[in-house]
mmCIF file of the N, C-alpha and C atoms, coordinates in Angstrom:
data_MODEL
# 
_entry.id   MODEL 
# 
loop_
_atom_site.group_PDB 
_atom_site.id 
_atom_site.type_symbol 
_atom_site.label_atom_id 
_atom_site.label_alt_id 
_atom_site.label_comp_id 
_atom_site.label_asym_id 
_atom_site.label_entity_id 
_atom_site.label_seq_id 
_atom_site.pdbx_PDB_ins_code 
_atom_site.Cartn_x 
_atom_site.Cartn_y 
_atom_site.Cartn_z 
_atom_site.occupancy 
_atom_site.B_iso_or_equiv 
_atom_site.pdbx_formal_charge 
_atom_site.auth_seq_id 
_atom_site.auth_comp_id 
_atom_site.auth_asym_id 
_atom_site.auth_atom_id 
_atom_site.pdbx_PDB_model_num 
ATOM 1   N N  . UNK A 1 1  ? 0.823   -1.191 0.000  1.00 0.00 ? 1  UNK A N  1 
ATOM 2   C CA . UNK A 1 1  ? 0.000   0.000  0.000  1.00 0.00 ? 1  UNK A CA 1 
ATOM 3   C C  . UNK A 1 1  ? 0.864   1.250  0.000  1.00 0.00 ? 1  UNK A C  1 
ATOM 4   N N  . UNK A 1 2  ? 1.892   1.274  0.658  1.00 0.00 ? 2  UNK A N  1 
ATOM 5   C CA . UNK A 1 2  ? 3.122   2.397  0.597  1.00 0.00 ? 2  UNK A CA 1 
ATOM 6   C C  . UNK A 1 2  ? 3.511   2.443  -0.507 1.00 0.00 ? 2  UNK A C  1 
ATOM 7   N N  . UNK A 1 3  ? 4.257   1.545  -1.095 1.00 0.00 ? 3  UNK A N  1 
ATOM 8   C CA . UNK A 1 3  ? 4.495   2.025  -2.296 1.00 0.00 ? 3  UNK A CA 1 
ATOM 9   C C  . UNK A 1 3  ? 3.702   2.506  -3.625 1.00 0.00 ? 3  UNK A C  1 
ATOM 10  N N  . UNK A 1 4  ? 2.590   2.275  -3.784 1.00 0.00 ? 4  UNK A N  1 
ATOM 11  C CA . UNK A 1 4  ? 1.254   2.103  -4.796 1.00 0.00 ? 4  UNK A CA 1 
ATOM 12  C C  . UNK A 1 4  ? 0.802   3.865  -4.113 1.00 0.00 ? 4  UNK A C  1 
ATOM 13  N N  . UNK A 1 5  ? 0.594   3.764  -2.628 1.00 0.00 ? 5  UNK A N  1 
ATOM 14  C CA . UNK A 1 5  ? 0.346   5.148  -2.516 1.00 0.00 ? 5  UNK A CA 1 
ATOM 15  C C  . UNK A 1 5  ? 1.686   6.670  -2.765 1.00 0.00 ? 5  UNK A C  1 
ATOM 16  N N  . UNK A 1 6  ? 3.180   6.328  -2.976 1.00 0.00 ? 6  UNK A N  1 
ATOM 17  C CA . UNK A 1 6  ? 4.143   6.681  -3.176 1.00 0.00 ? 6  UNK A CA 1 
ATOM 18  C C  . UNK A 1 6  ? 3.719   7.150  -4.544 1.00 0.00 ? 6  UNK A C  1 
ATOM 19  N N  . UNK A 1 7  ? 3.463   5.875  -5.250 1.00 0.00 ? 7  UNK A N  1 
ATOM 20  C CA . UNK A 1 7  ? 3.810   5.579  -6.767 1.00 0.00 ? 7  UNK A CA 1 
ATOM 21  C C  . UNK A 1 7  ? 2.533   6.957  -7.819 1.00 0.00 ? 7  UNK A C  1 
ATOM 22  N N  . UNK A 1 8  ? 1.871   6.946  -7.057 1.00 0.00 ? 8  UNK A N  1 
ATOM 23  C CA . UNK A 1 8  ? 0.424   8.079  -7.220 1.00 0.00 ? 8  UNK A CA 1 
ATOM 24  C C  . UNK A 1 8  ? 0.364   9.050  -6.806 1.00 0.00 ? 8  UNK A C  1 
ATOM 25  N N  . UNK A 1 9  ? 1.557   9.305  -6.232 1.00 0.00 ? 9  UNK A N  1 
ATOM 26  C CA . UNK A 1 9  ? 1.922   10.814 -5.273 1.00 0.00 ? 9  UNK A CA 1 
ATOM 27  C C  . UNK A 1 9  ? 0.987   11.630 -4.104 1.00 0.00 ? 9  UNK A C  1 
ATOM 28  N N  . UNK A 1 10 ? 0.574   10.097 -3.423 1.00 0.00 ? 10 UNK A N  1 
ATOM 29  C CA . UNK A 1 10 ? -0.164  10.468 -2.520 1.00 0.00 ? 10 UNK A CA 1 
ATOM 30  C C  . UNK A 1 10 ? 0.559   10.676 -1.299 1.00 0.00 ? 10 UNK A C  1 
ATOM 31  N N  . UNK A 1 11 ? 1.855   9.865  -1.167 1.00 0.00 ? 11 UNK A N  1 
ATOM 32  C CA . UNK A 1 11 ? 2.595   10.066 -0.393 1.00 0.00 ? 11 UNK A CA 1 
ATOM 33  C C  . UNK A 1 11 ? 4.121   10.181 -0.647 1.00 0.00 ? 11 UNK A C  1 
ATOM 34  N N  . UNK A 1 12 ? 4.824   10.959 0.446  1.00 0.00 ? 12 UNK A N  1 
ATOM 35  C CA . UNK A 1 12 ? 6.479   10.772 0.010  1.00 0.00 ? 12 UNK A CA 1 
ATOM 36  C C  . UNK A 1 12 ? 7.236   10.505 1.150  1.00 0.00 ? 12 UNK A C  1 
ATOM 37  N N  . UNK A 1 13 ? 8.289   10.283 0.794  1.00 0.00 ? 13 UNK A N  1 
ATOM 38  C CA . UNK A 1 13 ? 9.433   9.938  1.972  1.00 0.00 ? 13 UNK A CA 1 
ATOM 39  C C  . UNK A 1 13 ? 9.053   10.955 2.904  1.00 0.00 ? 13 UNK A C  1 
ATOM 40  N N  . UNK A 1 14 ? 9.334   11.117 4.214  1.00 0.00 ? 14 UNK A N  1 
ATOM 41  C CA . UNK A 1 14 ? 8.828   12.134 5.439  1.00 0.00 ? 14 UNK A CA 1 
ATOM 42  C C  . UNK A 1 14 ? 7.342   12.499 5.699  1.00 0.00 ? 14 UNK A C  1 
ATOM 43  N N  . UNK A 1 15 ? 6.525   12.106 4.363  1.00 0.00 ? 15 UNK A N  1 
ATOM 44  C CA . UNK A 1 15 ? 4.773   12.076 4.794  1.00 0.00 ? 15 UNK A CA 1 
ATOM 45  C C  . UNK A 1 15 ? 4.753   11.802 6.338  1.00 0.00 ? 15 UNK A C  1 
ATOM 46  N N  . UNK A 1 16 ? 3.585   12.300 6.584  1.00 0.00 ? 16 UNK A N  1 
ATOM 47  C CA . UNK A 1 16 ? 3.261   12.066 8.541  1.00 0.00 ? 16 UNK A CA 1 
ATOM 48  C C  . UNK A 1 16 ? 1.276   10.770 8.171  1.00 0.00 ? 16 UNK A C  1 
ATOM 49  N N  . UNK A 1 17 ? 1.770   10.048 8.606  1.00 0.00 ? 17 UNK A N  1 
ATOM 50  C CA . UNK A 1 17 ? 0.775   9.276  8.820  1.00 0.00 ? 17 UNK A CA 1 
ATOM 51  C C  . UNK A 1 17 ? -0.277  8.739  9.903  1.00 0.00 ? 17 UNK A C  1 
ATOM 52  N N  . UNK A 1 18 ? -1.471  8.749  10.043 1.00 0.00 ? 18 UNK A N  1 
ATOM 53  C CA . UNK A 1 18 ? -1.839  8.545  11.368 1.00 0.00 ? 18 UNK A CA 1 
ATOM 54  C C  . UNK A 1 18 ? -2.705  6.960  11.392 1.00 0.00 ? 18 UNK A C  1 
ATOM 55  N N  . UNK A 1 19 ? -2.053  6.703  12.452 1.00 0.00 ? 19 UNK A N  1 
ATOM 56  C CA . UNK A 1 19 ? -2.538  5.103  12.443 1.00 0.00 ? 19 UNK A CA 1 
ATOM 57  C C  . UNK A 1 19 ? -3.837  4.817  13.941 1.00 0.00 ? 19 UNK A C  1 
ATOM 58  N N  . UNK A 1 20 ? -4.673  4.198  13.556 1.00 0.00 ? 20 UNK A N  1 
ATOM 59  C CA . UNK A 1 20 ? -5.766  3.910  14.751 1.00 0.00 ? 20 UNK A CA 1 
ATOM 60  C C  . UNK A 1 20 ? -5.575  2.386  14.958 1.00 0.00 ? 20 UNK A C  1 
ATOM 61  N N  . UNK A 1 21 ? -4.932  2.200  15.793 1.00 0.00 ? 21 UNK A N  1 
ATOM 62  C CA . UNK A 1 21 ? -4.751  0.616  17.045 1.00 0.00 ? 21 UNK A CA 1 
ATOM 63  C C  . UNK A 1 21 ? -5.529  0.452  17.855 1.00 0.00 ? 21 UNK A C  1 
ATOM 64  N N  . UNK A 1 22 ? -5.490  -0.660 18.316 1.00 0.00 ? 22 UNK A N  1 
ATOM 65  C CA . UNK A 1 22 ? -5.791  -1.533 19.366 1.00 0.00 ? 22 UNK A CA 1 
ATOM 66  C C  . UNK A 1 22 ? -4.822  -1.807 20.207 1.00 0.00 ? 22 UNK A C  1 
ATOM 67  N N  . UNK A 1 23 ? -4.425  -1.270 21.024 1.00 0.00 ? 23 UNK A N  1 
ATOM 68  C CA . UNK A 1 23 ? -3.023  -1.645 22.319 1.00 0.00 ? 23 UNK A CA 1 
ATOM 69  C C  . UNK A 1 23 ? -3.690  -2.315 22.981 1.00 0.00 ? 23 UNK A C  1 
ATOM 70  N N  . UNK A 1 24 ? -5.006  -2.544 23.505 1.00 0.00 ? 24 UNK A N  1 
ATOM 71  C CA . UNK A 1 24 ? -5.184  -3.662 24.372 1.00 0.00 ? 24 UNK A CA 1 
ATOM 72  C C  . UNK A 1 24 ? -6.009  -5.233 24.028 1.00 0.00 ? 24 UNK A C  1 
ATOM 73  N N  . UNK A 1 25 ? -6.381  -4.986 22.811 1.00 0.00 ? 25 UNK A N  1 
ATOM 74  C CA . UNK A 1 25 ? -6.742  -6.506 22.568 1.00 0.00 ? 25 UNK A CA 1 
ATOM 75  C C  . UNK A 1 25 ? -8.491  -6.403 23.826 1.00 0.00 ? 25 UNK A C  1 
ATOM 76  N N  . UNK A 1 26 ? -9.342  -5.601 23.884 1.00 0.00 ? 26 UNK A N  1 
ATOM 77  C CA . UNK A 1 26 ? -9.900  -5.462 24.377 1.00 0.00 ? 26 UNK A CA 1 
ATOM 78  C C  . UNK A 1 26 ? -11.733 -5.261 23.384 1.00 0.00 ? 26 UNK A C  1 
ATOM 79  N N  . UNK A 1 27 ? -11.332 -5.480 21.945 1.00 0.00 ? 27 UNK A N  1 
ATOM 80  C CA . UNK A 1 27 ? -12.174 -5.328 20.948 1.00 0.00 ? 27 UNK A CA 1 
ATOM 81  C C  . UNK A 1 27 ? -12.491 -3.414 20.277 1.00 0.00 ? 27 UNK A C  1 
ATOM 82  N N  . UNK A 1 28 ? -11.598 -3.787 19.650 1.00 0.00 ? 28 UNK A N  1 
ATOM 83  C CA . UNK A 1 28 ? -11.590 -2.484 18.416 1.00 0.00 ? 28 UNK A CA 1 
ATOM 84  C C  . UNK A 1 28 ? -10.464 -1.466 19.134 1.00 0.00 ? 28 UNK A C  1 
ATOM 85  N N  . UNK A 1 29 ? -10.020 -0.687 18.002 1.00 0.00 ? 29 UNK A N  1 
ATOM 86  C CA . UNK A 1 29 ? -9.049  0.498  18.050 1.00 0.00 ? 29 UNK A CA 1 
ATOM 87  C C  . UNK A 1 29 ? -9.755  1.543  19.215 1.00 0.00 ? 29 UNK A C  1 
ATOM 88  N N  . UNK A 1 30 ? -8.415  1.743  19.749 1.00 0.00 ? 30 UNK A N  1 
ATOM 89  C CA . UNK A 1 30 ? -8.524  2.413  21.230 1.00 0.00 ? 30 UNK A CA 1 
ATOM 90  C C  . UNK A 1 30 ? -7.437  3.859  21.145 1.00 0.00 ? 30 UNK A C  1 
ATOM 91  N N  . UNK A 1 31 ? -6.699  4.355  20.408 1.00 0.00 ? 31 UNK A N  1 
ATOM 92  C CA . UNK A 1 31 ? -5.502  4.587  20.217 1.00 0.00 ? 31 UNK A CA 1 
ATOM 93  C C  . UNK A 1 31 ? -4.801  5.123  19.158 1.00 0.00 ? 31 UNK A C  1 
ATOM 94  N N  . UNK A 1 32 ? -4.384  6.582  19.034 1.00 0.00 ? 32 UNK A N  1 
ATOM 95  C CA . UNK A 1 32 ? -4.011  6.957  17.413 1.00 0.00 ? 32 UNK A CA 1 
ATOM 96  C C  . UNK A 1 32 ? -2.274  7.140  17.829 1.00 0.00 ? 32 UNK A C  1 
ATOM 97  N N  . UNK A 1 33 ? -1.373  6.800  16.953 1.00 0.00 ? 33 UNK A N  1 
ATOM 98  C CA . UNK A 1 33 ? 0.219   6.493  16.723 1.00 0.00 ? 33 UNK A CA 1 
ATOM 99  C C  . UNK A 1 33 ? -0.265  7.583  15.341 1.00 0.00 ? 33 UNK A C  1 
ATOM 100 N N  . UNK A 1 34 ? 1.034   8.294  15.357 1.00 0.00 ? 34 UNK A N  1 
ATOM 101 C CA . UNK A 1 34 ? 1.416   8.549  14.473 1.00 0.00 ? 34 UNK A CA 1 
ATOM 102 C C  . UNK A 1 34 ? 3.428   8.285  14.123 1.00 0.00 ? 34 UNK A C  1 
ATOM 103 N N  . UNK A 1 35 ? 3.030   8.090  12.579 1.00 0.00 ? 35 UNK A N  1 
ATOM 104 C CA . UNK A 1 35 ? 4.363   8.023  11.704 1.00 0.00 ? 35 UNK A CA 1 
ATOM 105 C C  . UNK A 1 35 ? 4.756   8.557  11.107 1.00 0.00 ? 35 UNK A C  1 
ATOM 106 N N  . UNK A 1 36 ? 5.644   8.404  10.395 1.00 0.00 ? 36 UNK A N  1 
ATOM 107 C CA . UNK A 1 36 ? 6.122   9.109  8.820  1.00 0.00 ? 36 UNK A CA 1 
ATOM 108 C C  . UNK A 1 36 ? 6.696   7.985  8.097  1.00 0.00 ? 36 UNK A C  1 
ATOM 109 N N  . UNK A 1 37 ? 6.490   8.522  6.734  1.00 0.00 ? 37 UNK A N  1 
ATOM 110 C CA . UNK A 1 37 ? 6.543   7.515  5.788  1.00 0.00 ? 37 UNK A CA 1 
ATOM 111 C C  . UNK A 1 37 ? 8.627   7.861  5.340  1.00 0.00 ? 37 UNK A C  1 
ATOM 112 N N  . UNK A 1 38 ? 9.209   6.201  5.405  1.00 0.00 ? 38 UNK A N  1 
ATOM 113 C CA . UNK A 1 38 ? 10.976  6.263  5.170  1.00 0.00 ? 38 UNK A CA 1 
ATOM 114 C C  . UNK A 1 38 ? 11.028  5.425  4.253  1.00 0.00 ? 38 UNK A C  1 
ATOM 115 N N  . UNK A 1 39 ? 12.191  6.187  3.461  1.00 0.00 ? 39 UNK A N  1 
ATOM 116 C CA . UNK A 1 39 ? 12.663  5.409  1.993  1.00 0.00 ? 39 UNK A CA 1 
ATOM 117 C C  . UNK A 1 39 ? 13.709  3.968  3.004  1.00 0.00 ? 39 UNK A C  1 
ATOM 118 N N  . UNK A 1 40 ? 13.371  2.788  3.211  1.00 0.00 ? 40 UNK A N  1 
ATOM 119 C CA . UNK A 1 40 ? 14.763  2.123  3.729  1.00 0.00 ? 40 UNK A CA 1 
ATOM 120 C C  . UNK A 1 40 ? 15.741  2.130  2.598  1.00 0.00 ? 40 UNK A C  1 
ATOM 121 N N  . UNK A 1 41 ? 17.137  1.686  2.625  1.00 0.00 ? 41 UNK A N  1 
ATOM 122 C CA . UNK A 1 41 ? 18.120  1.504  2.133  1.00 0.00 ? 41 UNK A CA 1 
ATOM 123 C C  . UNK A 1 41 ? 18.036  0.270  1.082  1.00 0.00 ? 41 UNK A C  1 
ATOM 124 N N  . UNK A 1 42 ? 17.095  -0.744 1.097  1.00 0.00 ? 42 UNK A N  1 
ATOM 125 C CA . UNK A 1 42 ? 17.023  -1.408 -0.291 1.00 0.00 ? 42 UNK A CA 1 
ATOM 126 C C  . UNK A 1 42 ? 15.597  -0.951 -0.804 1.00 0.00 ? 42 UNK A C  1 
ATOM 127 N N  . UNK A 1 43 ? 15.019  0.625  -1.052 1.00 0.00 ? 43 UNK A N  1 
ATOM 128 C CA . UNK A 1 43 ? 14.350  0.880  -1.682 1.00 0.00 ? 43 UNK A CA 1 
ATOM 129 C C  . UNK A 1 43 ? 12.734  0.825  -1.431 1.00 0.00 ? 43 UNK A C  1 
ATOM 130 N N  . UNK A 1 44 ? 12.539  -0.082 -0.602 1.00 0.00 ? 44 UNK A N  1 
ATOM 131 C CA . UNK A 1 44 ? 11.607  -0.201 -0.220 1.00 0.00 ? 44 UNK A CA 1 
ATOM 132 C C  . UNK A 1 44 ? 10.842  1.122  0.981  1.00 0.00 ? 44 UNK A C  1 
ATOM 133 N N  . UNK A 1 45 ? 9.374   0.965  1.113  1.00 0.00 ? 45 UNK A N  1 
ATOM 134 C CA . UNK A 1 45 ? 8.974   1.963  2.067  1.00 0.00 ? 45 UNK A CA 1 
ATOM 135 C C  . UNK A 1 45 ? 8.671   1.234  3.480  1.00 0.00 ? 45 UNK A C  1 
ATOM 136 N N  . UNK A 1 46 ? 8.648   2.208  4.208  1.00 0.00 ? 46 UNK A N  1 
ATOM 137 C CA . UNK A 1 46 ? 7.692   1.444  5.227  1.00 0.00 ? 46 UNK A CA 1 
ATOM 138 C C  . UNK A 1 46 ? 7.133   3.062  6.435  1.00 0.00 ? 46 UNK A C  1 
ATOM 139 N N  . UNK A 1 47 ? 7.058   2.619  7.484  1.00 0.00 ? 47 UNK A N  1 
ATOM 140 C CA . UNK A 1 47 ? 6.251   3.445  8.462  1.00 0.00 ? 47 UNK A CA 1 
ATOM 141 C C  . UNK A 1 47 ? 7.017   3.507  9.590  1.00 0.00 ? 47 UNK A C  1 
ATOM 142 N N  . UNK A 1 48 ? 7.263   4.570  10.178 1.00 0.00 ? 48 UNK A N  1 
ATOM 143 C CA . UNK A 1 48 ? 8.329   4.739  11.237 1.00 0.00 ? 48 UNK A CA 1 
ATOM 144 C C  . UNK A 1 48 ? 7.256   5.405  12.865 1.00 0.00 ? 48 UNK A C  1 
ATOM 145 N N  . UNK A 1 49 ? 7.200   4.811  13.805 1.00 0.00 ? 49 UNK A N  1 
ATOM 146 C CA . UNK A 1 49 ? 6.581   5.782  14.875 1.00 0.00 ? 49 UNK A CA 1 
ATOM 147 C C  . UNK A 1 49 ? 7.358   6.944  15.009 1.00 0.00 ? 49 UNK A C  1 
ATOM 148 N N  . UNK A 1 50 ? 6.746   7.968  15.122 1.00 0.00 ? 50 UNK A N  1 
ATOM 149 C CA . UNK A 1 50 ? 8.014   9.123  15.866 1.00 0.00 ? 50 UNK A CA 1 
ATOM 150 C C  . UNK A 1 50 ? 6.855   10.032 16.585 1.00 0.00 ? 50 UNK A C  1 
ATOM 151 N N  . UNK A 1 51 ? 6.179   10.174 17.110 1.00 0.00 ? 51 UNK A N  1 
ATOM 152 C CA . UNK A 1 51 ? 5.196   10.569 17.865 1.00 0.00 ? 51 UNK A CA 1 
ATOM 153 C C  . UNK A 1 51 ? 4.127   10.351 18.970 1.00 0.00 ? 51 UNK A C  1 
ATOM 154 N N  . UNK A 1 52 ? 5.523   9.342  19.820 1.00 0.00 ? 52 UNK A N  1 
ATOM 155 C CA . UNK A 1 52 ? 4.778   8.821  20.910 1.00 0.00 ? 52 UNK A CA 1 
ATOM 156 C C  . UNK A 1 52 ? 5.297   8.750  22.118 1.00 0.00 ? 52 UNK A C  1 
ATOM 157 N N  . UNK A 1 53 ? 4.986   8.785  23.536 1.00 0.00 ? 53 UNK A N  1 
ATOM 158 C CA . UNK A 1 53 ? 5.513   8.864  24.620 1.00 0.00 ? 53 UNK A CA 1 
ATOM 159 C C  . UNK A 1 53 ? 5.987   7.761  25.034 1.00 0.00 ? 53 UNK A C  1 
ATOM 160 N N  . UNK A 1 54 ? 5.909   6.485  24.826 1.00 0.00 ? 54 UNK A N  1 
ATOM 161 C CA . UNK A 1 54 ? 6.459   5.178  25.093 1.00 0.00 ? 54 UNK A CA 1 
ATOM 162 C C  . UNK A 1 54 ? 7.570   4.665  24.044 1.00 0.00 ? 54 UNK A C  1 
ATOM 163 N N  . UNK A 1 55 ? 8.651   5.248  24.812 1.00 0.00 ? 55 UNK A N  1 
ATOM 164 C CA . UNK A 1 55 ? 10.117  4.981  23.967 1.00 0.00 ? 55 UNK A CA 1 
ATOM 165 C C  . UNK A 1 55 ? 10.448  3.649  23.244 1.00 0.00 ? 55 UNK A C  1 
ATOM 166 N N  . UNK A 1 56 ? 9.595   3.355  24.100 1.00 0.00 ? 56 UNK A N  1 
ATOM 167 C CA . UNK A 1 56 ? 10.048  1.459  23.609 1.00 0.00 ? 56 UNK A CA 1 
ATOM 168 C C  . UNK A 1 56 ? 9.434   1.254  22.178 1.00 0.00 ? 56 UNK A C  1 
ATOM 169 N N  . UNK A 1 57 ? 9.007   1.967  21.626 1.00 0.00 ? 57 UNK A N  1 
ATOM 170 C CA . UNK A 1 57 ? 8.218   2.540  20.285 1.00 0.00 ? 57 UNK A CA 1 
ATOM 171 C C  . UNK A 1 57 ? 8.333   3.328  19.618 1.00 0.00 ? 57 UNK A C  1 
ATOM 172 N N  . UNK A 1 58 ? 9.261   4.642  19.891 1.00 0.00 ? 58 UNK A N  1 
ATOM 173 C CA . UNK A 1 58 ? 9.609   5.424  19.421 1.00 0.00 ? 58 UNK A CA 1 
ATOM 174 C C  . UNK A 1 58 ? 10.824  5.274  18.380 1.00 0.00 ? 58 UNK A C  1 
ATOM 175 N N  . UNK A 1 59 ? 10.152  5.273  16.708 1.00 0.00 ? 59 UNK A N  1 
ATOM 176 C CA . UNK A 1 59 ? 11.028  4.838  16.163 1.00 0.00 ? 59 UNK A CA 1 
ATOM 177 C C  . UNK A 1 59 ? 11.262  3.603  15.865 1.00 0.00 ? 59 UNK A C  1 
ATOM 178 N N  . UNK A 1 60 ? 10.467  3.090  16.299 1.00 0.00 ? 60 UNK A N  1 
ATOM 179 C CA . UNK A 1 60 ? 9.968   1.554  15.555 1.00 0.00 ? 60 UNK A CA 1 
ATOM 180 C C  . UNK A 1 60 ? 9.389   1.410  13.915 1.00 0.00 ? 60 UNK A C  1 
ATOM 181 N N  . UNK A 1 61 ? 9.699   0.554  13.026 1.00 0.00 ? 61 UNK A N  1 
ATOM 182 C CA . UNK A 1 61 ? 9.409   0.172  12.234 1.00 0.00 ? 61 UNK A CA 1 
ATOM 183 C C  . UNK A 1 61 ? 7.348   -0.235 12.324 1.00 0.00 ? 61 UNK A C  1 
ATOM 184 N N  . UNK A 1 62 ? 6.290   0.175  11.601 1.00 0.00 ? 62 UNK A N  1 
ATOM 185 C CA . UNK A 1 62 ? 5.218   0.079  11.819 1.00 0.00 ? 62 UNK A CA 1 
ATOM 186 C C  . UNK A 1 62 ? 5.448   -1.930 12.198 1.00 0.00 ? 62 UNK A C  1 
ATOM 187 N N  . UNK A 1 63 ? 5.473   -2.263 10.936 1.00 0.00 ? 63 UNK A N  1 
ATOM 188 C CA . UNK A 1 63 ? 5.924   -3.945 11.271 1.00 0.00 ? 63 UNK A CA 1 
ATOM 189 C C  . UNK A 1 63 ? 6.530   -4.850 11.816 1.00 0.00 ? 63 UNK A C  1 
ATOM 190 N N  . UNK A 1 64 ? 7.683   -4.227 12.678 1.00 0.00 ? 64 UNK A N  1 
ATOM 191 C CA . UNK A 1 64 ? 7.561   -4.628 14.145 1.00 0.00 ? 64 UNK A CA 1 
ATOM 192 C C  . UNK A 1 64 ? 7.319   -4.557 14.832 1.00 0.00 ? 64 UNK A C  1 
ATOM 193 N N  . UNK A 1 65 ? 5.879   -3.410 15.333 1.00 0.00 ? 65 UNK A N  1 
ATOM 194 C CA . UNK A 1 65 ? 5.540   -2.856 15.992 1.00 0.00 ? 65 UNK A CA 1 
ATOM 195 C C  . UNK A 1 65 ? 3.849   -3.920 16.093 1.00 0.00 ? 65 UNK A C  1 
ATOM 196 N N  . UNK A 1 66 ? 3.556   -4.033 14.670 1.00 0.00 ? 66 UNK A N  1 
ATOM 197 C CA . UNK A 1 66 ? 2.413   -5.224 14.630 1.00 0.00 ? 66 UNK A CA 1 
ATOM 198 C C  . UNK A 1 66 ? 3.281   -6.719 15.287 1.00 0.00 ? 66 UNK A C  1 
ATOM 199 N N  . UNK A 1 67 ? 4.231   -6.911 14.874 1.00 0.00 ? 67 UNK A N  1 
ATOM 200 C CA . UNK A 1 67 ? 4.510   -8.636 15.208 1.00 0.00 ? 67 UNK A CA 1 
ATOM 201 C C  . UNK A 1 67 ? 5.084   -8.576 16.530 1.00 0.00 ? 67 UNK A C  1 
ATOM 202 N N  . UNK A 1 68 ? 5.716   -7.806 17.126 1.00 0.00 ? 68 UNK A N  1 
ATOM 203 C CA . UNK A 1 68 ? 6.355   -7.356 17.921 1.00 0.00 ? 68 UNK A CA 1 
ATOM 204 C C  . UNK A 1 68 ? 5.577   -7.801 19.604 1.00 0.00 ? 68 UNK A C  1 
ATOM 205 N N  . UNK A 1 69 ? 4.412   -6.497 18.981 1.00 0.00 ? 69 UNK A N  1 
ATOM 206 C CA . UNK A 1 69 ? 3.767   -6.365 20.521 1.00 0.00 ? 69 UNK A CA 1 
ATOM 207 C C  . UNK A 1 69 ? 2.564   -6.763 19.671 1.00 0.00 ? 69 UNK A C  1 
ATOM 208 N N  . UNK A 1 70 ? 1.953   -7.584 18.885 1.00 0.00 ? 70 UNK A N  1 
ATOM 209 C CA . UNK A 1 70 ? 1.104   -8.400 18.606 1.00 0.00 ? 70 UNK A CA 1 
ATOM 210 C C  . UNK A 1 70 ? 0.112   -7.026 18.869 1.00 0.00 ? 70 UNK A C  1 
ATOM 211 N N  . UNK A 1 71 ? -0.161  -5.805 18.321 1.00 0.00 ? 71 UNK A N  1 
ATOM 212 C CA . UNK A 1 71 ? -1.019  -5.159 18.045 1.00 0.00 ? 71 UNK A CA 1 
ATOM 213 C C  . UNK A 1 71 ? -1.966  -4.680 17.104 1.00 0.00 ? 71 UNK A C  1 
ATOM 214 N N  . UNK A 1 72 ? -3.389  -4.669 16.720 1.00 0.00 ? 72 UNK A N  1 
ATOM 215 C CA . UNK A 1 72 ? -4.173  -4.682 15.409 1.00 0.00 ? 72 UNK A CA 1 
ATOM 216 C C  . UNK A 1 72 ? -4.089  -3.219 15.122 1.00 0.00 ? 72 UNK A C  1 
ATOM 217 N N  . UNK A 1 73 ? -3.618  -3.451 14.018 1.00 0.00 ? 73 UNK A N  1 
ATOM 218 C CA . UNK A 1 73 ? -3.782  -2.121 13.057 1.00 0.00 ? 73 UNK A CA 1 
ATOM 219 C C  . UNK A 1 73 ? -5.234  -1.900 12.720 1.00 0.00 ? 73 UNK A C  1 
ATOM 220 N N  . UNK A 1 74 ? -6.244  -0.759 12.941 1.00 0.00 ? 74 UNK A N  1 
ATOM 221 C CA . UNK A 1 74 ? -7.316  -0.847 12.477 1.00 0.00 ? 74 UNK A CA 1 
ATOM 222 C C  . UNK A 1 74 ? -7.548  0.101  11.352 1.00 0.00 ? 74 UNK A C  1 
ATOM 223 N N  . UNK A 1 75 ? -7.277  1.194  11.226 1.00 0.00 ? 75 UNK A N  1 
ATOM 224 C CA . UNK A 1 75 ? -6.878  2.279  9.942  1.00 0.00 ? 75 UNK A CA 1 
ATOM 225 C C  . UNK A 1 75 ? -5.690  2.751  10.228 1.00 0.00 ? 75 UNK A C  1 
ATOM 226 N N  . UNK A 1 76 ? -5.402  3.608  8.676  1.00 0.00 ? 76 UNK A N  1 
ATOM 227 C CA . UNK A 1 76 ? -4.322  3.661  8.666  1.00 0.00 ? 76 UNK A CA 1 
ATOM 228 C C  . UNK A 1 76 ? -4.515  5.344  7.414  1.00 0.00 ? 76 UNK A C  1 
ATOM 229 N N  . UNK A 1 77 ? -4.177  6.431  7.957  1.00 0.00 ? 77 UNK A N  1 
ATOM 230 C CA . UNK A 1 77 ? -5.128  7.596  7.303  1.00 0.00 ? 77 UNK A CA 1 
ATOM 231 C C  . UNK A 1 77 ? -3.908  8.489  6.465  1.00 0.00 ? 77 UNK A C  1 
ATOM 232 N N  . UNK A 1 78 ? -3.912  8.575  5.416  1.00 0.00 ? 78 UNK A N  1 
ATOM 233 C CA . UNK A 1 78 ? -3.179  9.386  4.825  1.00 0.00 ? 78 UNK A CA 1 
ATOM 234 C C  . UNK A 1 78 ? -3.073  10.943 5.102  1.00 0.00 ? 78 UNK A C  1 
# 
């Protein structure tokens, strides 16, 4: 979806993204993270936290942040 939304110039490297979670596994998104969108080094995109008070997250990759701490992504808002 990053790249396809890149590719259409909906988004670019440093875009700010806002994501709605579920941190507690308690039924439905509880919770807005925000990111920005990073070129990695083999080209690919992905989603970076940088707007949150729990360091242990700050600056996390969005996708280790799902497998990680086993949290549901519920939207994800351009």
């Amino acid at each position: 979806f990053l790249t396809e939304s890149f590719n259409v110039g909906r988004v670019r490297e440093g875009s700010v993204v806002q994501l709605y979670v579920d941190t507690d596994g308690v039924g439905g998104a509880n919770h807005y993270i925000t990111a920005r969108v990073v070129k990695k080094s083999n080209g690919t995109f992905d989603l970076a936290i940088f707007d949150h008070t729990d360091s242990k997250i700050k600056d996390i990759s969005i996708r280790d942040y799902y497998r990680e701490y086993r949290k549901a992504i519920h939207r994800i808002m351009l």
